[in-house]
DSSP file (Angstrom, degrees, kcal/mol; ACC not computed):
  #  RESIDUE AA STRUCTURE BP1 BP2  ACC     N-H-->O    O-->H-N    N-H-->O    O-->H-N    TCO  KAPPA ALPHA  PHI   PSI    X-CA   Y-CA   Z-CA
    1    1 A X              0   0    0      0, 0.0     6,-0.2     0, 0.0     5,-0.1   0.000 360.0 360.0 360.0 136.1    0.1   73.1   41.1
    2    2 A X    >   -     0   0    0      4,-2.6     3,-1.9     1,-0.1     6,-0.0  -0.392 360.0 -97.3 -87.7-176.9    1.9   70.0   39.3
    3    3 A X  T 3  S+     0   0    0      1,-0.3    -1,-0.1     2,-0.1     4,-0.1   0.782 120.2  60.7 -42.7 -43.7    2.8   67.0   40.9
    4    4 A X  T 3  S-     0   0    0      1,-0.1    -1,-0.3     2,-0.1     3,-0.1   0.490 118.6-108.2 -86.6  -4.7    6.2   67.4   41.7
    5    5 A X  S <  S+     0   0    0     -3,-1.9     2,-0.5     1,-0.3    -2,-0.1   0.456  83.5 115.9  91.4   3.8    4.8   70.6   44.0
    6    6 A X  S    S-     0   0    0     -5,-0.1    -4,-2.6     1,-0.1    -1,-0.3  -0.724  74.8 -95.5-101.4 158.2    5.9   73.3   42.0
    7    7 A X        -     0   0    0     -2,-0.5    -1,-0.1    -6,-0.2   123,-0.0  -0.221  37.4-109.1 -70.9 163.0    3.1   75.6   40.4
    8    8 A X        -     0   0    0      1,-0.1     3,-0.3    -3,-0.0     4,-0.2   0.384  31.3-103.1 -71.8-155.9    2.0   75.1   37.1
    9    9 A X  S >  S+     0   0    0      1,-0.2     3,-1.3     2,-0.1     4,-0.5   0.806 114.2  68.4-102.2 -25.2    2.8   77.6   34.3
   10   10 A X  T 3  S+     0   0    0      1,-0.3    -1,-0.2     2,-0.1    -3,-0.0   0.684 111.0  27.7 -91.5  -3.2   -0.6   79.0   34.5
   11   11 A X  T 3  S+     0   0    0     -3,-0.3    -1,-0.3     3,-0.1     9,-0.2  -0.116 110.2  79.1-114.9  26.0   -0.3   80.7   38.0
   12   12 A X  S <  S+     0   0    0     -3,-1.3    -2,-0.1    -4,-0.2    11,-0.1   0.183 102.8  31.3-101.1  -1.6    3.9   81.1   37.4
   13   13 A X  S    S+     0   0    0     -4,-0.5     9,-0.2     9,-0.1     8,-0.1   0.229  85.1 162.4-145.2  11.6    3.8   84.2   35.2
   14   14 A X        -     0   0    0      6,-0.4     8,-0.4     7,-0.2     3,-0.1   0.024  17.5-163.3 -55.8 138.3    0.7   85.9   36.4
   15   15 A X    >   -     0   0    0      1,-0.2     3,-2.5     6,-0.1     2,-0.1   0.151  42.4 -23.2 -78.7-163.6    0.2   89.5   35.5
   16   16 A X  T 3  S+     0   0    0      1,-0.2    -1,-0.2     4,-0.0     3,-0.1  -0.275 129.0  17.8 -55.9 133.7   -1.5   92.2   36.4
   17   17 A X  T 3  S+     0   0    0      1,-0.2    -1,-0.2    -3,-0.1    -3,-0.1   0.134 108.7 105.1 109.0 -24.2   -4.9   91.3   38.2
   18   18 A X  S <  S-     0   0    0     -3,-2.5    -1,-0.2     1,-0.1     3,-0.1   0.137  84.2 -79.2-106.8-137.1   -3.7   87.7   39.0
   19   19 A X  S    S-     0   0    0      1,-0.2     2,-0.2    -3,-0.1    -8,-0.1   0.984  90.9 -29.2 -85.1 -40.6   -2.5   85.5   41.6
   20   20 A X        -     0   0    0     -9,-0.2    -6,-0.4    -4,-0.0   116,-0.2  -0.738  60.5 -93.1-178.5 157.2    1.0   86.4   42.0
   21   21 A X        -     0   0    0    120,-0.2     2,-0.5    -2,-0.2    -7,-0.2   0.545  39.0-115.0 -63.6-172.1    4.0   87.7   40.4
   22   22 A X        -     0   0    0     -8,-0.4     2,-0.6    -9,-0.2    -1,-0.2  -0.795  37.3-103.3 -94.1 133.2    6.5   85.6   39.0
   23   23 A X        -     0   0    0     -2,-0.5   118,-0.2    -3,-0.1   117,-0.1  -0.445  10.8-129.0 -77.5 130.7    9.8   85.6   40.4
   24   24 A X  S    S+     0   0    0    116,-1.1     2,-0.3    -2,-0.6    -1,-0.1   0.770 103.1  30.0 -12.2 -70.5   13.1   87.5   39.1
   25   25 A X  S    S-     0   0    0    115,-0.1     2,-0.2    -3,-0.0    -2,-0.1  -0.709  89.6-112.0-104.6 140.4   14.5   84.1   39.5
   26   26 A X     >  -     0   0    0     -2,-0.3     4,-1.0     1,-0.1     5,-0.1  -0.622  29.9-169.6 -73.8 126.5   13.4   80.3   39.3
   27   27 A X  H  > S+     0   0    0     -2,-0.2     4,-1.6     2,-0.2    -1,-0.1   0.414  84.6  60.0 -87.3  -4.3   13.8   79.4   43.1
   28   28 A X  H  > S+     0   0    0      2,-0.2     4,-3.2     3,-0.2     5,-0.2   0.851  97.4  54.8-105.4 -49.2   13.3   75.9   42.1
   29   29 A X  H >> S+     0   0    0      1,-0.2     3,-2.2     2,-0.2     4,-1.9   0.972 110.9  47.7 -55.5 -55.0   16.4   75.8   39.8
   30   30 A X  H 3X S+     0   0    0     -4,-1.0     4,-1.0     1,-0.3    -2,-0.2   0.853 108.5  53.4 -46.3 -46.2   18.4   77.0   42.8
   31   31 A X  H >X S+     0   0    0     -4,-1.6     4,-2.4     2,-0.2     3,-0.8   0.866 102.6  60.0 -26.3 -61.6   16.7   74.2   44.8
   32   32 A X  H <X S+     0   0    0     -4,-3.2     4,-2.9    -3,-2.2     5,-0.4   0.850 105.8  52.6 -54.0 -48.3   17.9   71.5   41.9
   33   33 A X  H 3X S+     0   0    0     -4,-1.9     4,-0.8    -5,-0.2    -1,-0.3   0.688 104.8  50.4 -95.6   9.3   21.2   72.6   42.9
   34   34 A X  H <X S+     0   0    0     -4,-1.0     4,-2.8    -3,-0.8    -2,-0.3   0.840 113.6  41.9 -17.8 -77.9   20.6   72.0   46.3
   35   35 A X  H  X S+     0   0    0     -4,-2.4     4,-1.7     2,-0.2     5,-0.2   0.962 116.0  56.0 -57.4 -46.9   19.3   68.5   45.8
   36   36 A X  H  X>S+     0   0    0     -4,-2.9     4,-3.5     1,-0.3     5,-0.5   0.996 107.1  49.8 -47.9 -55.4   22.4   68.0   43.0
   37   37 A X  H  X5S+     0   0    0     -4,-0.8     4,-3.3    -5,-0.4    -1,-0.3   0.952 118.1  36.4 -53.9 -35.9   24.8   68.9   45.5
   38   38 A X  H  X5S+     0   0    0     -4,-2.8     4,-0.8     1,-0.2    -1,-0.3   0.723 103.3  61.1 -94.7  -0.8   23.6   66.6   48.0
   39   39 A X  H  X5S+     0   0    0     -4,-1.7     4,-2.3    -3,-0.3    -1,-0.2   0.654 115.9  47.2 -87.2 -25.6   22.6   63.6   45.8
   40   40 A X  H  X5S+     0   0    0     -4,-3.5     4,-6.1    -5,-0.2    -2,-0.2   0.965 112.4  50.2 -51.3 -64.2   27.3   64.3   45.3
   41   41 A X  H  X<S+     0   0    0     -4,-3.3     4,-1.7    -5,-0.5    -2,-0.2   0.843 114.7  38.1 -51.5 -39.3   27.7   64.5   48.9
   42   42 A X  H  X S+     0   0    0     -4,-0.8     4,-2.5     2,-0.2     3,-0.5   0.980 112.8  59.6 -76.2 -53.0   25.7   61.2   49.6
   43   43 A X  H  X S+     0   0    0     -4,-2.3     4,-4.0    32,-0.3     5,-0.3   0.971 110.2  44.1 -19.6 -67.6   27.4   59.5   46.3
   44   44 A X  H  X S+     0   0    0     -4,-6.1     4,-1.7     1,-0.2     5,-0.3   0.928 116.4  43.0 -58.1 -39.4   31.0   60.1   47.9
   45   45 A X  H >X S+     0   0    0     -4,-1.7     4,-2.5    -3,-0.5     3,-1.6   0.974 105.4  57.5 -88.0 -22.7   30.2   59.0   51.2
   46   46 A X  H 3X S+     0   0    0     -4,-2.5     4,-1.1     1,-0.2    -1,-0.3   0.932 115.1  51.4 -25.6 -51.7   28.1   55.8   50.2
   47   47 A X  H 3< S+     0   0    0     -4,-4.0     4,-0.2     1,-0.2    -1,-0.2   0.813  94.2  60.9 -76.7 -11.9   31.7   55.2   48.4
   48   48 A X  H X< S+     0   0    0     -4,-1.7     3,-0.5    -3,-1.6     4,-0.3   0.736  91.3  74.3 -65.4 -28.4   33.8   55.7   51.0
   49   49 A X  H >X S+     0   0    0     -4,-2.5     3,-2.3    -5,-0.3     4,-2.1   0.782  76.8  85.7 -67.4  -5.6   31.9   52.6   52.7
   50   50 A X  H >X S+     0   0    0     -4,-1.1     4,-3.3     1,-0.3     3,-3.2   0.942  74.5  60.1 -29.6 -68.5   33.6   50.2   50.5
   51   51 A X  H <> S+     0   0    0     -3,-0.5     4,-1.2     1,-0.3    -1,-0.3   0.681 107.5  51.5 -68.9 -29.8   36.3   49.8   52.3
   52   52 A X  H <> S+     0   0    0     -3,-2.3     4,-0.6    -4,-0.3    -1,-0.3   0.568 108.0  52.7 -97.1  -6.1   33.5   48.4   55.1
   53   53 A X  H <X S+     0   0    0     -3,-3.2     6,-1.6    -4,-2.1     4,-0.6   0.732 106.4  54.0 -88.2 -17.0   32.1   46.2   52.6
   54   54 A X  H  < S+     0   0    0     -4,-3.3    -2,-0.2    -5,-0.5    -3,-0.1   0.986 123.0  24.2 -50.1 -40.8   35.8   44.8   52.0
   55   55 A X  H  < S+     0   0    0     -4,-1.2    -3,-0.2    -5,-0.2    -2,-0.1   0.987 135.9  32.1-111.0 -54.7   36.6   43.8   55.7
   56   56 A X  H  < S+     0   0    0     -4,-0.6    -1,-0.2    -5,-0.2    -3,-0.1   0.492 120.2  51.4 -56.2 -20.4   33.1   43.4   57.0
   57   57 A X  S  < S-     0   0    0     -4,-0.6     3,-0.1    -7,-0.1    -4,-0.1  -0.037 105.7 -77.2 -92.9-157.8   31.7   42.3   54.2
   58   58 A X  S    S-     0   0    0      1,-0.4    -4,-0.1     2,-0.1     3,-0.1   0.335  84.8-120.0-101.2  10.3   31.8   39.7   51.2
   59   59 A X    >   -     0   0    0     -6,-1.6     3,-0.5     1,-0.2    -1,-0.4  -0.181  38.9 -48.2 112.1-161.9   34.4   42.1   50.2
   60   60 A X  T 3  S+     0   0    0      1,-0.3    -1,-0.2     5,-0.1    -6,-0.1   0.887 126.5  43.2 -52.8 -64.4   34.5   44.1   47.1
   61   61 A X  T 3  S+     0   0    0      4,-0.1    -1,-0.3    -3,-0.1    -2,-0.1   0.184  96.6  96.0 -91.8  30.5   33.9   42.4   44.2
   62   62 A X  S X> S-     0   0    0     -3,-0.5     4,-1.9     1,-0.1     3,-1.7  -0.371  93.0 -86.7 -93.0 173.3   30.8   40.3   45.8
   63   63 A X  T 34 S+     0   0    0      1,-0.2    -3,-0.1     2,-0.2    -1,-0.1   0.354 131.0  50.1 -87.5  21.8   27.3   41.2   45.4
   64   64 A X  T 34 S+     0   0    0     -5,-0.3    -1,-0.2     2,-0.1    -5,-0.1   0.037 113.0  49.7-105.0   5.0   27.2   43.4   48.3
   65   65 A X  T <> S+     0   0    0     -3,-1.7     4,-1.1     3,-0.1    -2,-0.2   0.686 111.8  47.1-129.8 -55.8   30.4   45.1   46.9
   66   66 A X  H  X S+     0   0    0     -4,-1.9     4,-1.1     1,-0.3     5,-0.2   0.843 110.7  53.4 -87.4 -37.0   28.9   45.6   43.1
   67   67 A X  H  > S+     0   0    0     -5,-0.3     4,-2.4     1,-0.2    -1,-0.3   0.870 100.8  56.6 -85.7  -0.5   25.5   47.0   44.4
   68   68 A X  H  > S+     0   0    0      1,-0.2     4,-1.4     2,-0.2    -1,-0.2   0.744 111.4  45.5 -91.0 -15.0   26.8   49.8   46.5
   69   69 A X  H  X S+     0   0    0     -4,-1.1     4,-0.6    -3,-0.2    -1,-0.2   0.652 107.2  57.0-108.3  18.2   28.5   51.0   43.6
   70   70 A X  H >X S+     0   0    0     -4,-1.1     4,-2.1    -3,-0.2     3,-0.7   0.871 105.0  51.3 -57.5 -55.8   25.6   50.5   41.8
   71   71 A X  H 3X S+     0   0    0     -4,-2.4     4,-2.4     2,-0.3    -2,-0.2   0.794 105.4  56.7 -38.3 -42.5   24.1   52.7   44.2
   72   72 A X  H 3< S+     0   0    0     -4,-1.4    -1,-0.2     2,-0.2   -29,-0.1   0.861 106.6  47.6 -50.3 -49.8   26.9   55.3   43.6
   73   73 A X  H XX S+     0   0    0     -3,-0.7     3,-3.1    -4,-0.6     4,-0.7   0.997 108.6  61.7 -86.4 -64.4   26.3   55.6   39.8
   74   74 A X  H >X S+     0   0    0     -4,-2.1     4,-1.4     1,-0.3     3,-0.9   0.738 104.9  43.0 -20.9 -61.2   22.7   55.9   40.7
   75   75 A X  H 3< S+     0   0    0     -4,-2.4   -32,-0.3    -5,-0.3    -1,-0.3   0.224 117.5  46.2 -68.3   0.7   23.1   58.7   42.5
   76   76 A X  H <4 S+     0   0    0     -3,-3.1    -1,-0.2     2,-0.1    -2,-0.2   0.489 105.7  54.6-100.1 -11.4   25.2   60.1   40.2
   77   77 A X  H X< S+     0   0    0     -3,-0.9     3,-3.4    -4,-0.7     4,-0.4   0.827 104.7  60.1-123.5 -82.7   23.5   59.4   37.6
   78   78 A X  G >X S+     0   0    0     -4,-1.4     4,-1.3     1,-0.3     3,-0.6   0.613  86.3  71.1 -35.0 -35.2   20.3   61.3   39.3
   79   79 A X  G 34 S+     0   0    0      1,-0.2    -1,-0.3     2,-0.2    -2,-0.1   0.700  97.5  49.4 -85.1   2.9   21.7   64.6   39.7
   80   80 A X  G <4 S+     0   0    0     -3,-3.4    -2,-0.2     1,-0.1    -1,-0.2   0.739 113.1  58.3 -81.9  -9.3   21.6   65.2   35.7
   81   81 A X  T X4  +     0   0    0     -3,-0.6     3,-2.5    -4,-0.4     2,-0.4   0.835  64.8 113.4 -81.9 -38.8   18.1   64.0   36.2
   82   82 A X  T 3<  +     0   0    0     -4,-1.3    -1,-0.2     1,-0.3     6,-0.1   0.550  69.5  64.8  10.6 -35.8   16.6   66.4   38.7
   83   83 A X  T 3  S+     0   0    0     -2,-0.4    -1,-0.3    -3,-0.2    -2,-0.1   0.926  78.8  93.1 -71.7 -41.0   14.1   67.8   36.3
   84   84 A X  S X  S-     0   0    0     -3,-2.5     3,-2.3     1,-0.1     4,-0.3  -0.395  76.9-135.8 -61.8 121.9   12.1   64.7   35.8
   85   85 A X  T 3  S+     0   0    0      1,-0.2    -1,-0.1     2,-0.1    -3,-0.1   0.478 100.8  53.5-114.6  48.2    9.5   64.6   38.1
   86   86 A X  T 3> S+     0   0    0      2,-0.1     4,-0.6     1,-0.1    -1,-0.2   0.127  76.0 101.3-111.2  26.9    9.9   61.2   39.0
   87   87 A X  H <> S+     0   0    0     -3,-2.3     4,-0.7     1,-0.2    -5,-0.2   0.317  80.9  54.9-101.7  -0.7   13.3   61.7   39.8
   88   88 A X  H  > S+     0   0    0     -4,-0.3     4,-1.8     3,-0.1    -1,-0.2   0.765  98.9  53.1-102.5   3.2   12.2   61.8   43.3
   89   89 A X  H  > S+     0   0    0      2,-0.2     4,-0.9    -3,-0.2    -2,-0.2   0.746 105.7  56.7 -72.8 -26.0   10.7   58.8   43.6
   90   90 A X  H  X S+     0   0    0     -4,-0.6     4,-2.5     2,-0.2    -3,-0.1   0.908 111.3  53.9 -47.6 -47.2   14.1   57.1   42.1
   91   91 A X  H  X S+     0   0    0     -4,-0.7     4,-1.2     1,-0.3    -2,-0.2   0.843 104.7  43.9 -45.7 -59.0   15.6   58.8   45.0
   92   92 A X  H  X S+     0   0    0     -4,-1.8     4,-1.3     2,-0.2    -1,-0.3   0.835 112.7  52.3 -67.8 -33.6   13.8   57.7   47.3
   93   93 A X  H >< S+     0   0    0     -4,-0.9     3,-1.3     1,-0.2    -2,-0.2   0.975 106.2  60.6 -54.3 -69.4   14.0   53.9   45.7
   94   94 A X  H >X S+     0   0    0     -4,-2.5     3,-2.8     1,-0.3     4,-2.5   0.856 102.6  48.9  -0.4 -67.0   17.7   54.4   45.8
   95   95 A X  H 3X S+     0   0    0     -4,-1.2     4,-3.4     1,-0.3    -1,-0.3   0.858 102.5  59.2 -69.3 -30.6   17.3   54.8   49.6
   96   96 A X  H << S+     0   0    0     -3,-1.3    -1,-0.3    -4,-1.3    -2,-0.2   0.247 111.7  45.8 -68.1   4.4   15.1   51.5   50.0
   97   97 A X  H X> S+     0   0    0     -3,-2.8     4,-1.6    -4,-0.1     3,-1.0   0.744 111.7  47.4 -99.3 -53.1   18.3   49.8   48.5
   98   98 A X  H >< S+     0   0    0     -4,-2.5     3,-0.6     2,-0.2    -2,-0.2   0.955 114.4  47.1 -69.8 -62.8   20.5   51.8   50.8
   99   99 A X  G >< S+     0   0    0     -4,-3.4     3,-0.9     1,-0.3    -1,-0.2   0.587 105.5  66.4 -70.9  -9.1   18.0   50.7   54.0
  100  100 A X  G X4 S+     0   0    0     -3,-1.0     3,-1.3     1,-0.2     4,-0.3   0.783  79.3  73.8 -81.9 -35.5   18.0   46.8   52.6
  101  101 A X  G <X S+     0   0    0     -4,-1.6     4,-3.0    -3,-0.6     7,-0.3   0.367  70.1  94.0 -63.9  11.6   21.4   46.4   53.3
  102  102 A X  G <4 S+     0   0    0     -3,-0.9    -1,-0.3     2,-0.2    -2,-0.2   0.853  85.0  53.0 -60.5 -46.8   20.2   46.2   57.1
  103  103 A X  T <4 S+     0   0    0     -3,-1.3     3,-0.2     2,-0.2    -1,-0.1   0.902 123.6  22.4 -72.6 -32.1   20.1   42.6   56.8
  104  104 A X  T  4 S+     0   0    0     -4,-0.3     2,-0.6     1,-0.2    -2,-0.2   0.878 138.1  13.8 -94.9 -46.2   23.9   42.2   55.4
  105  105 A X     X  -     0   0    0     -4,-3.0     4,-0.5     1,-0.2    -1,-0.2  -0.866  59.2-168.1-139.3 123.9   25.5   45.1   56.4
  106  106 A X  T  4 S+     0   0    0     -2,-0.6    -1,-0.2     1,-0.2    -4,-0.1   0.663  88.1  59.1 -69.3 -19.5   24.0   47.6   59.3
  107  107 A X  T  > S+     0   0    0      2,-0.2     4,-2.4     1,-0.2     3,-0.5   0.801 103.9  39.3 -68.3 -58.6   26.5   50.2   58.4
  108  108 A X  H  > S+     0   0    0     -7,-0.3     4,-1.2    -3,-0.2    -1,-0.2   0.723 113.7  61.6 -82.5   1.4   26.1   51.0   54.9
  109  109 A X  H  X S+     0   0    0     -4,-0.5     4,-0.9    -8,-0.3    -2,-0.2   0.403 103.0  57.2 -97.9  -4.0   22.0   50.6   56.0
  110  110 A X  H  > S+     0   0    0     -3,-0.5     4,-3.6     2,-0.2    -2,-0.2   0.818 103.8  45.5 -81.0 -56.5   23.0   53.8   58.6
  111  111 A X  H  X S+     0   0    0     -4,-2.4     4,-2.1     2,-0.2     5,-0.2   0.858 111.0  53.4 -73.1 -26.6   24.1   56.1   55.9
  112  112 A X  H  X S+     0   0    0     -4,-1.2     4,-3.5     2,-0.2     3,-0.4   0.994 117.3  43.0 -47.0 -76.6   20.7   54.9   53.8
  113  113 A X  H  X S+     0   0    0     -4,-0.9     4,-1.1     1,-0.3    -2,-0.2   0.723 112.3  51.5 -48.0 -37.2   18.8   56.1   57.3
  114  114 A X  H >X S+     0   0    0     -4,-3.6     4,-1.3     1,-0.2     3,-0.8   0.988 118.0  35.8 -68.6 -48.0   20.9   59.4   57.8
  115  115 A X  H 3X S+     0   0    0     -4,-2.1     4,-2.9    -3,-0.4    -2,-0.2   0.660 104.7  71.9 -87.7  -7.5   20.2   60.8   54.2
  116  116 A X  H 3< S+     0   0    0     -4,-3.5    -1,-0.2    -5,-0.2    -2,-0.2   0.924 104.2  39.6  -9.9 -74.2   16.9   59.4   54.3
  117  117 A X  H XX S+     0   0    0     -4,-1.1     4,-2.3    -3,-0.8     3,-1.2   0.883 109.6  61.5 -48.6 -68.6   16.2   62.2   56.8
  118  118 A X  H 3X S+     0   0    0     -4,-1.3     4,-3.1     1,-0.3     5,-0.3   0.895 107.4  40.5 -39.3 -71.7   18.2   64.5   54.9
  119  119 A X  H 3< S+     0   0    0     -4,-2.9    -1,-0.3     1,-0.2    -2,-0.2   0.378 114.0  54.4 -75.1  21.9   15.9   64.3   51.7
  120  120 A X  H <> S+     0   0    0     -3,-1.2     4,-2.0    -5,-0.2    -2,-0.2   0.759 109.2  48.2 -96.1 -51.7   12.6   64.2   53.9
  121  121 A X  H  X S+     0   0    0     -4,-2.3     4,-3.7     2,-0.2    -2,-0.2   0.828 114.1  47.7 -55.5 -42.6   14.0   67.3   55.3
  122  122 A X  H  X S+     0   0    0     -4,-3.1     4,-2.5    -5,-0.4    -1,-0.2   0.938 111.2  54.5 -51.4 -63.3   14.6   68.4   51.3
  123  123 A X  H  > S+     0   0    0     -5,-0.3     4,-2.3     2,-0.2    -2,-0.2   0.918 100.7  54.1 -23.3 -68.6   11.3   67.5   50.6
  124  124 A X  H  X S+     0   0    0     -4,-2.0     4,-1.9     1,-0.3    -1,-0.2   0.812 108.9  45.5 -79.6 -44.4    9.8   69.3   52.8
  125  125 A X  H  X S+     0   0    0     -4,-3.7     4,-2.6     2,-0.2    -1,-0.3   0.771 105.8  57.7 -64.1 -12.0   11.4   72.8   51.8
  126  126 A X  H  < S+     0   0    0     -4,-2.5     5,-0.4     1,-0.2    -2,-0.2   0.962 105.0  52.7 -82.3 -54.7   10.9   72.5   48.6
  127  127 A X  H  < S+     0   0    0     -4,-2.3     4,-0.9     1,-0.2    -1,-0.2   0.858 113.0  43.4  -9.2 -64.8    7.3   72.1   49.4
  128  128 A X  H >X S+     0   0    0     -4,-1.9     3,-4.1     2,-0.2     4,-1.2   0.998 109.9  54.7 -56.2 -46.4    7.3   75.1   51.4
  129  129 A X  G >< S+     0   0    0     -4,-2.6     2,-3.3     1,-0.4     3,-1.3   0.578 115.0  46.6 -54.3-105.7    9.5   77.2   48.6
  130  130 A X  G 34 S+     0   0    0      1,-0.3    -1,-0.4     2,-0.2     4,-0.2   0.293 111.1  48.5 -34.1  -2.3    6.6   76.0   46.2
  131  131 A X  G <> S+     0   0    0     -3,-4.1     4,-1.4    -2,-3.3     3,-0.3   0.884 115.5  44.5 -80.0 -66.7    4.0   77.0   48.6
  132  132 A X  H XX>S+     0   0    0     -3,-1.3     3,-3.5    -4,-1.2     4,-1.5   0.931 108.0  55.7 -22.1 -74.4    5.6   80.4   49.1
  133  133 A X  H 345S+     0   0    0      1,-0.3     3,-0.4    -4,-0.2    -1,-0.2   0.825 108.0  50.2 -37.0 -45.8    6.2   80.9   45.3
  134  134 A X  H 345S+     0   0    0     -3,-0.3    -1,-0.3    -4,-0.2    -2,-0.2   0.784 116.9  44.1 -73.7 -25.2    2.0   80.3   44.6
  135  135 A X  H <<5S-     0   0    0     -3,-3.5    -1,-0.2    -4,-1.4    -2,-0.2   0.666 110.1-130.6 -94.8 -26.8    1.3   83.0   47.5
  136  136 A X  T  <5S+     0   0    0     -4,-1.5    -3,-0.2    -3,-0.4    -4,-0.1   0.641  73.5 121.6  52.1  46.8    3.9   85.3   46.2
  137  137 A X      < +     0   0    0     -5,-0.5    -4,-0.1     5,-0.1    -5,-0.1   0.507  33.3 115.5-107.9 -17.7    5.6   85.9   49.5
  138  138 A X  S >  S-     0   0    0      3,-0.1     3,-0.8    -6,-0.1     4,-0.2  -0.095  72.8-131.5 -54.7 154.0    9.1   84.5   48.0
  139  139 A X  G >  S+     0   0    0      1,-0.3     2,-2.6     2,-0.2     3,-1.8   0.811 114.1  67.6 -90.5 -72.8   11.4   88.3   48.2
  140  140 A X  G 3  S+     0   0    0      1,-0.3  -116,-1.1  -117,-0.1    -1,-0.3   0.221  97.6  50.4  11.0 -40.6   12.4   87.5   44.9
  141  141 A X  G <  S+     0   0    0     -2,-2.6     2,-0.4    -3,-0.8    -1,-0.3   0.344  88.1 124.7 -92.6 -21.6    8.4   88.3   44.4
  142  142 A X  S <  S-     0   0    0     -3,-1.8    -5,-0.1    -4,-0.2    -3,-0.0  -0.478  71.2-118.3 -64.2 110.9    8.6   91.5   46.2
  143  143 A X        -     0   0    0     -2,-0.4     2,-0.3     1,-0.0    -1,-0.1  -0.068  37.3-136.8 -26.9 146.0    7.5   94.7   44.8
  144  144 A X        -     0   0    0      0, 0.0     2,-0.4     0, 0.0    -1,-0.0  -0.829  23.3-109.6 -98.5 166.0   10.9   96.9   44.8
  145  145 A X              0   0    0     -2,-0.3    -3,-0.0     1,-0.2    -2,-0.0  -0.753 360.0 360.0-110.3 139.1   10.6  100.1   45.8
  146  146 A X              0   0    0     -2,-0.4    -1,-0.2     0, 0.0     0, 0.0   0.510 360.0 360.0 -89.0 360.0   10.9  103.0   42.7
């Protein structure tokens, strides 16, 4: 199994006699577009808190203003990356940005904490799916019946 938790090529196409078959379909891409889709979702709403760094903050163009839409283009940025497999450790870096902005603004340091959770939660299926996938248990993996 590689790092990133999905197996390695040499138990991902076994044949006859080995550990288990390969699935019709990569469950992993479908996964990536999971994560894509939600590395979007988080992007917009991180930018809809602008408008609470304007009036609660040091306003737009400040440097509380310029790194949350760094943050945006990070995370936008990440979902062509997905493949890389230290493109969840970016993610997660990202979020330690997100969760520093507890000291100037607790707000945009909420939406860090909620999708925190979110990609732990992410994590943690893709883990299983790659657990599955090595066992062959995935239905994808399922004999059909002739």
């Amino acid at each position: 199994m590689s790092d990133d938790g999905t197996p390695s090529a040499g138990t991902a196409g076994a044949g006859p006699g080995g550990d288990a078959p390969a699935p019709a379909t990569d469950p992993m891409k479908g996964f990536r577009g999971v994560q894509a889709g939600t590395l979007v979702i988080e992007a917009v709403v991180v930018a809809l808190a602008l408008p609470v760094v304007g009036t609660l903050g040091d306003g737009v163009t400040s440097f509380q203003g310029w790194t949350v839409m760094a943050v945006v283009a990070a995370l936008l940025v990440l979902c062509g990356l997905l493949k890389q497999p230290w493109s969840v450790w970016a993610i997660l870096g990202v979020h330690v940005v997100l969760l520093a902005f507890v000291v100037a603004l607790p707000s945009i340091a909420v939406i860090g904490l909620i999708f925190l959770g979110v990609w732990l939660w992410l994590l943690w299926l893709r883990r299983d799916v790659a657990r599955r996938m090595a066992r062959g248990t995935l239905p994808g993996q399922q004999q059909q019946p002739e």
